[in-house]
PyMOL Python script that loads the backbone (N, CA, C, O; Angstrom):
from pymol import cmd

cmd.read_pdbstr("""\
ATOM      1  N   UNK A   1       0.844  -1.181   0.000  1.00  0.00           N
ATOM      2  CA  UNK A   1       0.000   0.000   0.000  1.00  0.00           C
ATOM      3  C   UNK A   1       0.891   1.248   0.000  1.00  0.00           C
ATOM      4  O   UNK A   1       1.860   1.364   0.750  1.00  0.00           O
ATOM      5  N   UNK A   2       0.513   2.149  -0.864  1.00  0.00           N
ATOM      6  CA  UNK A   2       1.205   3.474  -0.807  1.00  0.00           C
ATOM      7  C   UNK A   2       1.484   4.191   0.172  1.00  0.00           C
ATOM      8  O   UNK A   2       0.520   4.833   0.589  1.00  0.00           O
ATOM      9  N   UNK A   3       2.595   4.362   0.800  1.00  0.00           N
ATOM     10  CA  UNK A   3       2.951   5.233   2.038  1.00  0.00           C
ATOM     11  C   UNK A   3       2.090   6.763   2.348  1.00  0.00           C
ATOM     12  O   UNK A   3       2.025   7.255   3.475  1.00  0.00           O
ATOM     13  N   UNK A   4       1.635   7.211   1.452  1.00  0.00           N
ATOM     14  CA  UNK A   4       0.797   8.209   1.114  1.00  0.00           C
ATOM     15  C   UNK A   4      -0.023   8.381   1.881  1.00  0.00           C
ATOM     16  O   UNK A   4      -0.227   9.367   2.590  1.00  0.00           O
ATOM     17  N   UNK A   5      -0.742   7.115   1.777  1.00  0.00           N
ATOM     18  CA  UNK A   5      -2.052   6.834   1.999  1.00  0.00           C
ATOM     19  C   UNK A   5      -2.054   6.841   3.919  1.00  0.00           C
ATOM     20  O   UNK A   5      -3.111   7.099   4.494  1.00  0.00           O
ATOM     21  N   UNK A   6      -1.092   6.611   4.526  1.00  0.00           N
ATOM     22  CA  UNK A   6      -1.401   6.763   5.889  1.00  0.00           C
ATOM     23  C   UNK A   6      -0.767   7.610   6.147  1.00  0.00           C
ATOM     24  O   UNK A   6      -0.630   7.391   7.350  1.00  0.00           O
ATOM     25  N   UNK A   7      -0.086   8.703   5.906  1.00  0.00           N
ATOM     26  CA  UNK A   7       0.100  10.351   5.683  1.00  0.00           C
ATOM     27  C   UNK A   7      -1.142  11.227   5.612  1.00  0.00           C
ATOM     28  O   UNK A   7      -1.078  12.320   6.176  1.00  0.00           O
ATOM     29  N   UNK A   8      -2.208  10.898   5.019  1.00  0.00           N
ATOM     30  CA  UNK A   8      -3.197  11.692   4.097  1.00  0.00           C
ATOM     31  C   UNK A   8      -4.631  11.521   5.303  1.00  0.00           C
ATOM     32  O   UNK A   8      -4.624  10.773   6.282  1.00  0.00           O
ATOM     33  N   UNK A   9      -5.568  12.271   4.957  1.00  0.00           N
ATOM     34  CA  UNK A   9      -6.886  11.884   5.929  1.00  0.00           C
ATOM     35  C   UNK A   9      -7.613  11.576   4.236  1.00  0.00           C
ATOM     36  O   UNK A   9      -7.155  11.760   3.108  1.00  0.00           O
ATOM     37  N   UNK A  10      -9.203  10.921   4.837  1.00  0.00           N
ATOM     38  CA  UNK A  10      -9.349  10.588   3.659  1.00  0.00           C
ATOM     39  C   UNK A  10      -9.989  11.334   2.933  1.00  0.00           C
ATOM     40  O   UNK A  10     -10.587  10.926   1.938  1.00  0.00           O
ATOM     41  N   UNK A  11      -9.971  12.511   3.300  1.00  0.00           N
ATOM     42  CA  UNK A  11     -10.395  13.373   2.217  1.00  0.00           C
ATOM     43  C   UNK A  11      -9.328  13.918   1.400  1.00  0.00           C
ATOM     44  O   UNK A  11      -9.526  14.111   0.201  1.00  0.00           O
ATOM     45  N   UNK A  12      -7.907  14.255   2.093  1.00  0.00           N
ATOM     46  CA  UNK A  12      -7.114  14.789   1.205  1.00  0.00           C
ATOM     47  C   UNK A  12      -6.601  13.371   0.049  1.00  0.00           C
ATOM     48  O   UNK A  12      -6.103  13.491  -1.070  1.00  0.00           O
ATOM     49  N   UNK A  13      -6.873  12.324   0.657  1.00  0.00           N
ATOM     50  CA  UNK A  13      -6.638  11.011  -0.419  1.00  0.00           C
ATOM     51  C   UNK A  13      -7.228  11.130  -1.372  1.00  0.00           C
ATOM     52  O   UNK A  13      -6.749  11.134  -2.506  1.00  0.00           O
ATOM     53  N   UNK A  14      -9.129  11.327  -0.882  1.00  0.00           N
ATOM     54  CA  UNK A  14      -9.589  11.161  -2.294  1.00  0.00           C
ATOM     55  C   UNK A  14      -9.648  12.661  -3.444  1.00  0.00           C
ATOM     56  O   UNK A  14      -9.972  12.824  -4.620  1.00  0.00           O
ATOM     57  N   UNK A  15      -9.193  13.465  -2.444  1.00  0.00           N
ATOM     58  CA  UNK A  15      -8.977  14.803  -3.606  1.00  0.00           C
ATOM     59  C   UNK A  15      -7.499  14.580  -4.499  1.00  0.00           C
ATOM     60  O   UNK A  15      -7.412  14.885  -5.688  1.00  0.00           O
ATOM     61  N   UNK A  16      -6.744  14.190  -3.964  1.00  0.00           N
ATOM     62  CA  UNK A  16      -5.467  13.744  -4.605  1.00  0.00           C
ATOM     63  C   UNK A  16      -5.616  12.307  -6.005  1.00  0.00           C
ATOM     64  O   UNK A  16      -4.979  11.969  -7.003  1.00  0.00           O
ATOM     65  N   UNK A  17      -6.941  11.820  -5.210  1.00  0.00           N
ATOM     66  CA  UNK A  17      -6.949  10.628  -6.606  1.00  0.00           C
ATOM     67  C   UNK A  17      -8.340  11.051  -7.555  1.00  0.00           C
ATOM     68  O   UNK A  17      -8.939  10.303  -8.328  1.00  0.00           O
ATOM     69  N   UNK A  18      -8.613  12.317  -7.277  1.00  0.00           N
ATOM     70  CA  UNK A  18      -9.415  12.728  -8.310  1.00  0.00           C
ATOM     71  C   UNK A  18     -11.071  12.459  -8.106  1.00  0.00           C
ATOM     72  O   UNK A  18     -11.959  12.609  -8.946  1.00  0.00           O
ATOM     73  N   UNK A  19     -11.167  12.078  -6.915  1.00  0.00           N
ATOM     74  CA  UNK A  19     -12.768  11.532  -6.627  1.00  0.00           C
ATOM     75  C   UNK A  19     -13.061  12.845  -5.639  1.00  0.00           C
ATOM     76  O   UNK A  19     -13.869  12.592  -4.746  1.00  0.00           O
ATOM     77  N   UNK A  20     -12.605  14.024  -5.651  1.00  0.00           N
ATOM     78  CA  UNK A  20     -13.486  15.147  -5.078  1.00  0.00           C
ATOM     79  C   UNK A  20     -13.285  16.481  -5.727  1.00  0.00           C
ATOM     80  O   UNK A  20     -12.255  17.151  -5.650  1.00  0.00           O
ATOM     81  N   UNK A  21     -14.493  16.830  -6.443  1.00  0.00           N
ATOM     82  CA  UNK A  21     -14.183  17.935  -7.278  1.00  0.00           C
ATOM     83  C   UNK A  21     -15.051  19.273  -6.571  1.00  0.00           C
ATOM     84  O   UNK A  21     -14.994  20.423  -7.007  1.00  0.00           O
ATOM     85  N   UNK A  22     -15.682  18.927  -5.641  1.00  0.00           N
ATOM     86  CA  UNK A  22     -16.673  20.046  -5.006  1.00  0.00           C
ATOM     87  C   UNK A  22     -16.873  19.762  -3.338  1.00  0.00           C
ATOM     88  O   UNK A  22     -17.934  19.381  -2.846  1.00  0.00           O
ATOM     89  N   UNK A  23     -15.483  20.062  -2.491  1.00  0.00           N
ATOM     90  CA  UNK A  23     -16.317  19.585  -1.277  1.00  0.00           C
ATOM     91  C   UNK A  23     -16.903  20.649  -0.541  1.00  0.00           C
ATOM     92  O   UNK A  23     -16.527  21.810  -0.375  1.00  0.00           O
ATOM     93  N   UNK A  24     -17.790  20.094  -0.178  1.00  0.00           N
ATOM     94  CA  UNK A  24     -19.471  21.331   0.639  1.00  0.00           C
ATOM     95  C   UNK A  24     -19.125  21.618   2.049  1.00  0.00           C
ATOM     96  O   UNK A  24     -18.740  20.729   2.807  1.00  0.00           O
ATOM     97  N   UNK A  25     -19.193  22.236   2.227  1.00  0.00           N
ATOM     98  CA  UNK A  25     -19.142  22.681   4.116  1.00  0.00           C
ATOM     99  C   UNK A  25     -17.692  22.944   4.310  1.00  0.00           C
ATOM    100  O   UNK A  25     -17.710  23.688   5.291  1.00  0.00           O
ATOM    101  N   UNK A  26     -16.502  22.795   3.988  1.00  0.00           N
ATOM    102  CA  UNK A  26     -15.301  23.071   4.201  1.00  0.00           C
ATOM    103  C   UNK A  26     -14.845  24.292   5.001  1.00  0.00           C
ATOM    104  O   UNK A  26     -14.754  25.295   4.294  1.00  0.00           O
ATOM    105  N   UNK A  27     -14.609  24.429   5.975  1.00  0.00           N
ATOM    106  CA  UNK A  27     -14.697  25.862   6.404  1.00  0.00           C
ATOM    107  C   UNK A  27     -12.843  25.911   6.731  1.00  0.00           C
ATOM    108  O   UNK A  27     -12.196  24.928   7.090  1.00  0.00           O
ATOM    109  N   UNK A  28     -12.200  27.478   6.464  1.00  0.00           N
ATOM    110  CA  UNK A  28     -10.892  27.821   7.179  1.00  0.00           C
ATOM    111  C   UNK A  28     -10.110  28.119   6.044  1.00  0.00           C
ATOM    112  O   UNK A  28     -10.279  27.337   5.109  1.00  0.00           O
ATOM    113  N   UNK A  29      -9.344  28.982   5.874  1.00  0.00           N
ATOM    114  CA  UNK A  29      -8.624  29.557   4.540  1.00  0.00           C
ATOM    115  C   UNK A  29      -7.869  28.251   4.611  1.00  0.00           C
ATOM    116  O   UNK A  29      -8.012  27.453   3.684  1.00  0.00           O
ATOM    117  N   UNK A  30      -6.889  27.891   5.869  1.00  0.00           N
ATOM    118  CA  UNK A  30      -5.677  26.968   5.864  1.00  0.00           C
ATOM    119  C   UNK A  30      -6.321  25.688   5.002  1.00  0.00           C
ATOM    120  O   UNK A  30      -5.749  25.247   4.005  1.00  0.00           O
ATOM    121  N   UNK A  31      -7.260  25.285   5.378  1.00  0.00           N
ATOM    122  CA  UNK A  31      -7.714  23.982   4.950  1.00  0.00           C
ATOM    123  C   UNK A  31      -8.185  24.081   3.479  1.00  0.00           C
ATOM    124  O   UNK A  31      -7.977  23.210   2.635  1.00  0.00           O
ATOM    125  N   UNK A  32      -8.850  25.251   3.270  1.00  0.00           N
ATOM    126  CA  UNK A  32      -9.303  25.187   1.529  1.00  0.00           C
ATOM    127  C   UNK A  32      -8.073  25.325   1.053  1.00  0.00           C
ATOM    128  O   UNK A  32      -8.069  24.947  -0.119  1.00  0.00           O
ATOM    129  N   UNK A  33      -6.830  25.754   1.465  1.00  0.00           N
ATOM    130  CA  UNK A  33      -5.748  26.134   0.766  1.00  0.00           C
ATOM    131  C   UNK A  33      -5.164  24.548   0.625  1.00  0.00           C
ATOM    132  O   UNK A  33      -4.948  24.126  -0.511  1.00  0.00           O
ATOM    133  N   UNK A  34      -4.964  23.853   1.563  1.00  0.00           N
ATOM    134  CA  UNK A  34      -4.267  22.900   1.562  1.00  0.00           C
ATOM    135  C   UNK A  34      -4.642  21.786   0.803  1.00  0.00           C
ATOM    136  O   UNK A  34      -3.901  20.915   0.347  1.00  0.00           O
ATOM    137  N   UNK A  35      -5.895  21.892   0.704  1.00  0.00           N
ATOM    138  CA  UNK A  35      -7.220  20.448  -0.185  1.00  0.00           C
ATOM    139  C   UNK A  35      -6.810  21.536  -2.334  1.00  0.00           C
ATOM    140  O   UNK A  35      -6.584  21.201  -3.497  1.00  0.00           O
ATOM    141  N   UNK A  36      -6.903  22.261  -1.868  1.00  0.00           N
ATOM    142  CA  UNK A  36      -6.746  22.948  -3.172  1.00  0.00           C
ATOM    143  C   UNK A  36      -5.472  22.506  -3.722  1.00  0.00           C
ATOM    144  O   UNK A  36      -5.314  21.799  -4.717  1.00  0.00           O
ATOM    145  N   UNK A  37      -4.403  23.105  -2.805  1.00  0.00           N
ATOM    146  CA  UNK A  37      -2.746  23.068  -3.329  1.00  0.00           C
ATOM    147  C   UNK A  37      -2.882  20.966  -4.233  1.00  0.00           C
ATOM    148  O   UNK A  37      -2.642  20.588  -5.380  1.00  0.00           O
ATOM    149  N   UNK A  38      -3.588  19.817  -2.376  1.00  0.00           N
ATOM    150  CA  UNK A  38      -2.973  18.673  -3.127  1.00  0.00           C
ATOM    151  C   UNK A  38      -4.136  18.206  -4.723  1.00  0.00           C
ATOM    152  O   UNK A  38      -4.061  17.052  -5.146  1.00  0.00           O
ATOM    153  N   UNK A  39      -5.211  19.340  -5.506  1.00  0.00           N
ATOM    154  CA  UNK A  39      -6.049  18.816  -6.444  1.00  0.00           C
ATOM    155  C   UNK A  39      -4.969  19.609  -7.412  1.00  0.00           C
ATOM    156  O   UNK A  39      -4.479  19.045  -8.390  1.00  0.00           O
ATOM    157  N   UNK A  40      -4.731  20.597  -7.148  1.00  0.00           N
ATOM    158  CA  UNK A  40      -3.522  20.914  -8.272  1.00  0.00           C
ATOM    159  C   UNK A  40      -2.031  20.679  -8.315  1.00  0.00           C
ATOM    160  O   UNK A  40      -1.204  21.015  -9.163  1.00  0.00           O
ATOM    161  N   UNK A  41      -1.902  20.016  -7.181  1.00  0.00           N
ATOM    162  CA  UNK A  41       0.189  19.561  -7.445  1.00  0.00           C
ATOM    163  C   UNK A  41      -0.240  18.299  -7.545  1.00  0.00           C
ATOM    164  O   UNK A  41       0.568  17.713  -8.265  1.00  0.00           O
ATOM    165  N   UNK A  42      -1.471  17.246  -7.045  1.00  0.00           N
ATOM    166  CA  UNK A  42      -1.334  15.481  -7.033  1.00  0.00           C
ATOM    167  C   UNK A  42      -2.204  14.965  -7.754  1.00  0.00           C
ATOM    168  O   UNK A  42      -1.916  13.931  -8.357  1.00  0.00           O
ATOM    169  N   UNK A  43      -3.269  15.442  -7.861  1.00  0.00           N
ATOM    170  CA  UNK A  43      -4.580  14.895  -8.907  1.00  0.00           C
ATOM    171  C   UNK A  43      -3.939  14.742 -10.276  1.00  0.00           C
ATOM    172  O   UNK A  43      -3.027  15.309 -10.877  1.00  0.00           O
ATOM    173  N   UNK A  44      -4.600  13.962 -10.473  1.00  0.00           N
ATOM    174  CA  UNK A  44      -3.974  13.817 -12.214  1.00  0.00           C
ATOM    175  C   UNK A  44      -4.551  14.596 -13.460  1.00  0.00           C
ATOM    176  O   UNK A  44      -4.177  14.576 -14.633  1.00  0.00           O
ATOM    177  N   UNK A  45      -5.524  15.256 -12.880  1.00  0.00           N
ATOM    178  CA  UNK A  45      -5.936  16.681 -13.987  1.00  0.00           C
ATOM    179  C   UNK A  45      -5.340  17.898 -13.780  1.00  0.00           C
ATOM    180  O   UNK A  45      -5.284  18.854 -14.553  1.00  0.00           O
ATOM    181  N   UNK A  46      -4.885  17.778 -12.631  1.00  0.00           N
ATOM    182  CA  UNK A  46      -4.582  19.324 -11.994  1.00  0.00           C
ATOM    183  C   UNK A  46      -5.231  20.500 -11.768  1.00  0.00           C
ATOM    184  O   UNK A  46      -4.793  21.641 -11.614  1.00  0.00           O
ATOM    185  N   UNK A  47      -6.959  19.815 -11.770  1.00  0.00           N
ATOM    186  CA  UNK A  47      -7.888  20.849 -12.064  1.00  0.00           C
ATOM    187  C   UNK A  47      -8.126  21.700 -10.646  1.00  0.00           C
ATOM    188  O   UNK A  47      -7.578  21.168  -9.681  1.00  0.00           O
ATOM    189  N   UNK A  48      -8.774  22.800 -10.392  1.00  0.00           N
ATOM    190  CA  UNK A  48      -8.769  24.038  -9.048  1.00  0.00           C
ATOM    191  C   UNK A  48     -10.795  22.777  -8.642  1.00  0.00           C
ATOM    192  O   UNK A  48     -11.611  22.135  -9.303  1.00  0.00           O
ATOM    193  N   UNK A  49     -10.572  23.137  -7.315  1.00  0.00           N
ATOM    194  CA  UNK A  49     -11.735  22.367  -6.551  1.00  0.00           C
ATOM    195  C   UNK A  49     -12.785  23.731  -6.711  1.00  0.00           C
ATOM    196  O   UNK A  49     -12.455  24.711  -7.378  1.00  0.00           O
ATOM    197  N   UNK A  50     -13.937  23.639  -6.078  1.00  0.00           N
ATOM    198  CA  UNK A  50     -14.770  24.531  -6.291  1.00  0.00           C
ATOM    199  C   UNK A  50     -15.932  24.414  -5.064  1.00  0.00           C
ATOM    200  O   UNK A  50     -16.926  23.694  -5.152  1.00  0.00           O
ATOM    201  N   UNK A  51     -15.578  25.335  -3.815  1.00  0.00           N
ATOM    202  CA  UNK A  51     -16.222  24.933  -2.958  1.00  0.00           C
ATOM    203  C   UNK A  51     -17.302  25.817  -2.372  1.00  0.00           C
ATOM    204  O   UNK A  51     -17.434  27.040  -2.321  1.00  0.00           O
ATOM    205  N   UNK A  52     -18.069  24.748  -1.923  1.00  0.00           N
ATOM    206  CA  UNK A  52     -19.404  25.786  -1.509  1.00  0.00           C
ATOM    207  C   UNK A  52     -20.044  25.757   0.055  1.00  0.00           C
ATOM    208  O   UNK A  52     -19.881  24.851   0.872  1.00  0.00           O
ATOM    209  N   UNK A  53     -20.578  26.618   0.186  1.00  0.00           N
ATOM    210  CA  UNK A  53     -21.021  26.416   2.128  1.00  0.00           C
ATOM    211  C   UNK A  53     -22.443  27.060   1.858  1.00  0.00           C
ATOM    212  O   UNK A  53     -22.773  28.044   1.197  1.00  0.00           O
ATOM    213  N   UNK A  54     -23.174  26.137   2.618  1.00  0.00           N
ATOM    214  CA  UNK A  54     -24.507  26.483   2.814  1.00  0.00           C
ATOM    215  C   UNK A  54     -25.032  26.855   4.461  1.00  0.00           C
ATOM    216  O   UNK A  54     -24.840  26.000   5.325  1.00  0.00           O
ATOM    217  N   UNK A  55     -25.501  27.780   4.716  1.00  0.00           N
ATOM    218  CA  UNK A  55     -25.424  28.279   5.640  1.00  0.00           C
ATOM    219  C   UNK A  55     -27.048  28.758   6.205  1.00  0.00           C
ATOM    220  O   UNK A  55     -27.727  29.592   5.607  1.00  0.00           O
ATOM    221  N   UNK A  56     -27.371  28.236   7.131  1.00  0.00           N
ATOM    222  CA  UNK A  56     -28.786  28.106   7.664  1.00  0.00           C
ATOM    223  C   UNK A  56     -28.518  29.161   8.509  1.00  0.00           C
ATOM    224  O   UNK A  56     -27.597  29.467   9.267  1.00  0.00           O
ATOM    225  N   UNK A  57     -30.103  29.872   8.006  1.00  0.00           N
ATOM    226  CA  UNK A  57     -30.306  31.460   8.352  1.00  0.00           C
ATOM    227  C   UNK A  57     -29.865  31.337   9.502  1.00  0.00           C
ATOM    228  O   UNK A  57     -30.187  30.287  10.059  1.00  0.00           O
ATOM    229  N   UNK A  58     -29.164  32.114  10.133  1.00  0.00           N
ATOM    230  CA  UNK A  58     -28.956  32.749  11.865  1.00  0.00           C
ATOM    231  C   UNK A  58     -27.678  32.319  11.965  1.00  0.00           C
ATOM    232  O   UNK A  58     -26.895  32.851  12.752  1.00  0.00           O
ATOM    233  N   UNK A  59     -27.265  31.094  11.010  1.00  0.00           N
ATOM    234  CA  UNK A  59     -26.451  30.335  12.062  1.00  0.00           C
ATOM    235  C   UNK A  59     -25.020  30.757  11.265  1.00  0.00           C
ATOM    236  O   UNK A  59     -24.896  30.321  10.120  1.00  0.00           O
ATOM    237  N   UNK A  60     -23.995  31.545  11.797  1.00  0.00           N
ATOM    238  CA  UNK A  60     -22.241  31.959  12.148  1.00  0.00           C
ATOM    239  C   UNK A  60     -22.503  32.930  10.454  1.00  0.00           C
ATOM    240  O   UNK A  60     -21.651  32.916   9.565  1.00  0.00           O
ATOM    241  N   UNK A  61     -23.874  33.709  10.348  1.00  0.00           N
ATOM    242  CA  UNK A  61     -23.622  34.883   9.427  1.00  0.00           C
ATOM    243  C   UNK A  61     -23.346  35.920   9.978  1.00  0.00           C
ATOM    244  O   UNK A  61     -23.589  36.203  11.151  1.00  0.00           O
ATOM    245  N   UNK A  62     -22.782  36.618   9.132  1.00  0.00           N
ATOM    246  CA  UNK A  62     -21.680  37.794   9.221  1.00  0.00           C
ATOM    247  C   UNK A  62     -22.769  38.357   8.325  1.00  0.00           C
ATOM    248  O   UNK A  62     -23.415  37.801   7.437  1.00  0.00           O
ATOM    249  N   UNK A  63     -22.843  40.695   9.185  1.00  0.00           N
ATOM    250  CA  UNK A  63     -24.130  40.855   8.330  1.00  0.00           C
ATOM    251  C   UNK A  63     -23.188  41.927   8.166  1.00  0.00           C
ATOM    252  O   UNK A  63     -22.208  41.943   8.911  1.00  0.00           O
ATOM    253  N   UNK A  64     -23.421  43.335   6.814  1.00  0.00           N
ATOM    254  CA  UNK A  64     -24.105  42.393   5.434  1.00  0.00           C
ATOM    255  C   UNK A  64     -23.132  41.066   4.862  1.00  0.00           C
ATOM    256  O   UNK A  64     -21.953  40.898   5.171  1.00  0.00           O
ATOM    257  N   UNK A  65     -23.714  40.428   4.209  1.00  0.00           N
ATOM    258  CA  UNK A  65     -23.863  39.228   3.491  1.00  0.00           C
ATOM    259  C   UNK A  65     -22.318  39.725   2.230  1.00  0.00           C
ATOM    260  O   UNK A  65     -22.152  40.938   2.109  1.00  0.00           O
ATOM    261  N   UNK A  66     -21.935  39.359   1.911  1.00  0.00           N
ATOM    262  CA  UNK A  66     -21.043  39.946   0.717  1.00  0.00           C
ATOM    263  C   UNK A  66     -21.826  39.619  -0.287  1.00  0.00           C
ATOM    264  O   UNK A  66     -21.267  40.121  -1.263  1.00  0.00           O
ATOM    265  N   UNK A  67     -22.962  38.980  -0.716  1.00  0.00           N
ATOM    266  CA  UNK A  67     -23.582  39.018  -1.753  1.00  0.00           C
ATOM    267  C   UNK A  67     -24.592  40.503  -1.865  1.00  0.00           C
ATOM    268  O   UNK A  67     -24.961  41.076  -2.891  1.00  0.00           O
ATOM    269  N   UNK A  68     -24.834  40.817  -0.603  1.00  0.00           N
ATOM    270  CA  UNK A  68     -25.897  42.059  -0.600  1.00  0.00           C
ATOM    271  C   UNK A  68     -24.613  43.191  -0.696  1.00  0.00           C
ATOM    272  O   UNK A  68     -24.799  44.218  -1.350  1.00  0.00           O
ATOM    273  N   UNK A  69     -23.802  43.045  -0.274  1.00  0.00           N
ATOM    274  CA  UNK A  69     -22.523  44.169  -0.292  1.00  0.00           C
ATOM    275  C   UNK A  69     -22.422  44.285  -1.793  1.00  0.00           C
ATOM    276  O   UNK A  69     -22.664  45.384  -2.292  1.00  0.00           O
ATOM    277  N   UNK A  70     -22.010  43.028  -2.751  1.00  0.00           N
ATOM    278  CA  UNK A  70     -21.609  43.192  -3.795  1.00  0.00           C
ATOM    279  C   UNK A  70     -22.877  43.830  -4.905  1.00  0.00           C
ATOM    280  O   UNK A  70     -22.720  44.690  -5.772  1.00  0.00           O
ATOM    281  N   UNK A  71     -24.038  43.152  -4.573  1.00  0.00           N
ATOM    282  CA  UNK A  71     -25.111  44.102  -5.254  1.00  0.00           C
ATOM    283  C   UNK A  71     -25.387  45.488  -5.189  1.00  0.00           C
ATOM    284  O   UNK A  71     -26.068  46.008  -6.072  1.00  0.00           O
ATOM    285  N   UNK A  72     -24.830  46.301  -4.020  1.00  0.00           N
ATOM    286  CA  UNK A  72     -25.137  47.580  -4.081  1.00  0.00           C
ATOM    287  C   UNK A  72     -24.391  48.314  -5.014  1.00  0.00           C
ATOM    288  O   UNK A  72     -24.979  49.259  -5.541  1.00  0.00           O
ATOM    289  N   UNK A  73     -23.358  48.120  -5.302  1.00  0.00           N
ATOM    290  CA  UNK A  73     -22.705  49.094  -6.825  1.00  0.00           C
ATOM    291  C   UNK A  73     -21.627  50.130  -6.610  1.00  0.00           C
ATOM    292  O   UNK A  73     -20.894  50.681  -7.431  1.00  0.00           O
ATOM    293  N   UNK A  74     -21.745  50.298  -4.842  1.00  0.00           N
ATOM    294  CA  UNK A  74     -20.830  50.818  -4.270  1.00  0.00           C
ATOM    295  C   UNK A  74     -19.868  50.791  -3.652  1.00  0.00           C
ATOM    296  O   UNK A  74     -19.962  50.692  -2.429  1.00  0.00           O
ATOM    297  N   UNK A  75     -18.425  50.882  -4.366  1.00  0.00           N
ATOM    298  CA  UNK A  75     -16.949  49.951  -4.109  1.00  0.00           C
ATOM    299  C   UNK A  75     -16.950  50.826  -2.735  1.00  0.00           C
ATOM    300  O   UNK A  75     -16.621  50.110  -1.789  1.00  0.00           O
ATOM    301  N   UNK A  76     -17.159  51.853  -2.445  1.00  0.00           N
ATOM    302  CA  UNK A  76     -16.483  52.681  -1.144  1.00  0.00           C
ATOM    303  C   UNK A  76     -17.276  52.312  -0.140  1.00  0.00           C
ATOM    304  O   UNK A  76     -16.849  52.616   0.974  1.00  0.00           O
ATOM    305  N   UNK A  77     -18.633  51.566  -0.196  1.00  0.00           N
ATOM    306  CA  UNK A  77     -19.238  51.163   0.792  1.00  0.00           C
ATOM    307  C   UNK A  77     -19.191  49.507   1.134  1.00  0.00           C
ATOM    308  O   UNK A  77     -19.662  49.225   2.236  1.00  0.00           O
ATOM    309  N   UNK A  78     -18.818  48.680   0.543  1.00  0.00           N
ATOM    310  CA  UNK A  78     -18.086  47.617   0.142  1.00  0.00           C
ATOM    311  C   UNK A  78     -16.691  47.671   0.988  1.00  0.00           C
ATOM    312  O   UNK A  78     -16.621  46.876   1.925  1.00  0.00           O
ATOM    313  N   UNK A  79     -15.960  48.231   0.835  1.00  0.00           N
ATOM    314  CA  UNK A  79     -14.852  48.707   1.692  1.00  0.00           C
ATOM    315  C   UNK A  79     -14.623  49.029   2.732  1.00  0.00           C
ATOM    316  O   UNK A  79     -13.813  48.482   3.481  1.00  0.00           O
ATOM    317  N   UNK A  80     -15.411  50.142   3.015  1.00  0.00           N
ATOM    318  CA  UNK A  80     -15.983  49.838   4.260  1.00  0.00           C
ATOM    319  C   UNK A  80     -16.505  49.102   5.640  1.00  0.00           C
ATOM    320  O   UNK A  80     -17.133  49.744   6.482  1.00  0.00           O
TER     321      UNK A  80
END
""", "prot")
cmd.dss("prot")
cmd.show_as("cartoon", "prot")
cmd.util.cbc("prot")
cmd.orient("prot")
């Protein structure tokens, strides 16, 4: 068995062998960075992951929303 493989948890295994192209709930820059870095230095496409978080009203939102920020049109209030 590949030495790899008990190095790795099994998610960074199966992003490295190409069986995770979207993982959901992922939370922490360090960790999206690190699941990202092994789909583009070890996967065999080298393709970028694409991740998403779904987030039930009330629960660890930050207000405004950056989607309502980005709809208003205003970079200086955005910045803000």
């Amino acid at each position: 068995m590949n030495r790899l493989f008990f190095l790795m948890s099994p998610l960074k295994q199966r992003v490295a062998n190409g069986e995770v192209v979207s993982p959901f709930s992922l939370k922490g820059a360090k960790q999206i960075h690190q699941k990202q870095q092994i789909a583009v230095e070890k996967s065999r496409l080298h393709i970028l992951l694409l991740f998403g978080l779904n987030m039930i009203q009330g629960y660890e939102t930050t207000f405004p929303i950056p989607l309502a920020l980005s709809t208003s049109g205003n970079m200086e209030l955005v910045e803000r």
